[in-house]
C-alpha positions as a printed NumPy array, in Angstrom:
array([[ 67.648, 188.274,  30.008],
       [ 67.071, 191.786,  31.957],
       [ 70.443, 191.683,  32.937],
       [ 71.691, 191.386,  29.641],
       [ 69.913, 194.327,  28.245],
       [ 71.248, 195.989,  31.687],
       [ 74.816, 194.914,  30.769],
       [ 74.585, 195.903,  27.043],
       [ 72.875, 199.708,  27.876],
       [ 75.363, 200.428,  30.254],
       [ 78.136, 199.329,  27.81 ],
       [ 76.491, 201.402,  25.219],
       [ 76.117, 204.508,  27.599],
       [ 79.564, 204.383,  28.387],
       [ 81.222, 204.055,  25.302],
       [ 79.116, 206.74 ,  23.639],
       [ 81.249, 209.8  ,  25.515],
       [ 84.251, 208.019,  23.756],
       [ 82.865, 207.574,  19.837],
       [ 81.364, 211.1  ,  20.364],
       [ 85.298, 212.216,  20.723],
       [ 86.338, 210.919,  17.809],
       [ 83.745, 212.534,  15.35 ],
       [ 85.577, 213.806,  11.974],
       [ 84.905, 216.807,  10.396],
       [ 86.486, 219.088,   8.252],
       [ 87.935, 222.633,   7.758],
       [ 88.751, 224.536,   5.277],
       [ 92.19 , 226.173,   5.11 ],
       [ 91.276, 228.315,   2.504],
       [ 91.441, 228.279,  -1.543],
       [ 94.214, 227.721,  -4.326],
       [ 93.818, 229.524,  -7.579],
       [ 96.365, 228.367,  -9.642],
       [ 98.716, 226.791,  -7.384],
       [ 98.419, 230.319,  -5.307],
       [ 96.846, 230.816,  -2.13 ],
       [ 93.897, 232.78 ,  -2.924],
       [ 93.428, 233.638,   0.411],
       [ 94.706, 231.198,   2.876],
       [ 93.124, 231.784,   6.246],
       [ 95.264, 233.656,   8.488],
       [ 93.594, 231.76 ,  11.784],
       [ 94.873, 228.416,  10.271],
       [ 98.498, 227.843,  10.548],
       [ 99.271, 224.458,   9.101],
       [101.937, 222.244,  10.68 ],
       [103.806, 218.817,   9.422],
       [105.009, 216.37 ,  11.406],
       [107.884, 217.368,  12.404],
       [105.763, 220.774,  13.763],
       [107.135, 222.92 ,  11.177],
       [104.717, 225.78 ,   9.724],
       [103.807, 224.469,   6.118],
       [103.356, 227.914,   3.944],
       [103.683, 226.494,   0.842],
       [100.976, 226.303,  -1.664],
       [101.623, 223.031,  -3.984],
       [ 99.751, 219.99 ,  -2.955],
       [102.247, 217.983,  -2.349],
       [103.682, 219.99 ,   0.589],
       [ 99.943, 220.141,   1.835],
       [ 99.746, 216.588,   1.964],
       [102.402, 216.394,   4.156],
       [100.071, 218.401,   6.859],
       [ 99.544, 216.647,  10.078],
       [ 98.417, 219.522,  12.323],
       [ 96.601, 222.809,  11.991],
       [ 96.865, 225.478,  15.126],
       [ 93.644, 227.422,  15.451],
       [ 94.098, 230.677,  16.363],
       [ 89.714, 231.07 ,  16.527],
       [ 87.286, 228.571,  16.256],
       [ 86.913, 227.225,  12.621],
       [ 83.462, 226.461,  11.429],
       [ 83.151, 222.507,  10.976],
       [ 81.692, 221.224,   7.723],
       [ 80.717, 218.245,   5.998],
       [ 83.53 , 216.826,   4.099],
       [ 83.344, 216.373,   0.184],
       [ 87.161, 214.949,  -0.622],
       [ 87.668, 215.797,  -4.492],
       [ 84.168, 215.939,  -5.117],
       [ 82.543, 218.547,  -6.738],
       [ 80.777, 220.925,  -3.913],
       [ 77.122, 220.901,  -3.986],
       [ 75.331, 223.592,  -5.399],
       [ 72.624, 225.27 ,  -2.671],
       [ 70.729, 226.924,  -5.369],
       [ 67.54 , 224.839,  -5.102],
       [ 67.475, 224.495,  -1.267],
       [ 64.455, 225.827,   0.383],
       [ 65.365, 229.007,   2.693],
       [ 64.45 , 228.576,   6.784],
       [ 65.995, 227.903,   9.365],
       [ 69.072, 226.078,   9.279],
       [ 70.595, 224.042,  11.779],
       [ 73.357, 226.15 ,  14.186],
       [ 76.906, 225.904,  13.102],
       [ 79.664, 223.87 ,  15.153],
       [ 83.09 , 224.968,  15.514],
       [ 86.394, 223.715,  17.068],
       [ 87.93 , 226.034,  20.05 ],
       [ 91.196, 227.05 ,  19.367],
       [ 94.043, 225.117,  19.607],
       [ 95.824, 222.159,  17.835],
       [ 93.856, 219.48 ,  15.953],
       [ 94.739, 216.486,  14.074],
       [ 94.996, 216.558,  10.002],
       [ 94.254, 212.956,   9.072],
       [ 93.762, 213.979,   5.377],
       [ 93.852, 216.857,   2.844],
       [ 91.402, 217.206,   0.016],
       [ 91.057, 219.584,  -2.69 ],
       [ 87.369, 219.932,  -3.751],
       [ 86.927, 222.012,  -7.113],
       [ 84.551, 225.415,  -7.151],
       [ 82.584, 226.021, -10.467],
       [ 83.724, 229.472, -10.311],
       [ 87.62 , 228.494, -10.588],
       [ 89.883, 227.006,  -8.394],
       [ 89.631, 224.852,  -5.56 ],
       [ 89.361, 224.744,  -1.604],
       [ 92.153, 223.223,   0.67 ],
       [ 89.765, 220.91 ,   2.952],
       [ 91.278, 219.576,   6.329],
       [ 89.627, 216.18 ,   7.315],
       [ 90.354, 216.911,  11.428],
       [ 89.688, 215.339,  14.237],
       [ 87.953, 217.288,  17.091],
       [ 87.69 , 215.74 ,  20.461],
       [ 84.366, 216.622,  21.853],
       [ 84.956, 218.771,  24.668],
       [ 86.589, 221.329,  21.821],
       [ 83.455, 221.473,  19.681],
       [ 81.586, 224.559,  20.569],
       [ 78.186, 226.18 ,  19.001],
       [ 78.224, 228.912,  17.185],
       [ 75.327, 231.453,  17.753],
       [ 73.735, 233.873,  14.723],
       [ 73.165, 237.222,  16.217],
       [ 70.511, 239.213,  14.961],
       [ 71.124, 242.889,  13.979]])
């Protein structure tokens, strides 16, 4: 019996590292107003699969995205889809937790989502994958 519970920790503490690498988060690319960029971020330069820069702002050529090249680290977020976004008006102020971020380089588009604003328009949300050894904390500085 011990050395099943031996066998099945073990197991678990190896294939931990490997989940842990396959975490998905998102990004945003930045925000349409009507069917124009309004702005698009300038450190994320989306790519299709053939590796071709995708400018364009209809959502149809976004949802041929397969790549984005990060030029900084891009602040990770929770990932709405179409949903409305949550409004943070009644959250209690404090300390929130500290920001992650993916290092620059390449990551993996496996979806693109278009979440409405209340004020107009809508963001262009990159579901990514982000290996863990490119996830990196951000730290607030204090003036």
């Amino acid at each position: 019996m011990k050395a099943n519970l031996l066998i099945v920790l073990a197991a678990v503490a190896v294939a931990a590292p490997v989940f842990a690498q396959t975490d998905t988060h998102c990004i945003i690319a930045g925000r349409l107003s009507d069917g124009q960029w309004a702005p698009r971020f300038d450190a994320v330069q989306l790519r299709g699969a053939d590796g071709r820069v995708i400018a364009s702002s209809s959502k149809e050529a976004l949802a041929e995205v397969k790549t984005a090249e990060l030029s900084r680290p891009a602040l990770l977020s929770r990932c709405d889809g179409n949903l409305p976004l949550a409004s943070g008006d009644n959250e209690p102020a404090g300390k929130k937790p500290q920001p992650a971020a993916a290092a620059r380089g390449t990551v993996t588009v496996e979806a693109v989502s278009f979440p409405k604003l209340r004020s107009g328009g809508e963001l262009v949300e990159l579901r990514v994958r982000v290996p863990a050894d490119r996830l990196v904390m951000l730290a607030r500085s204090r003036p």
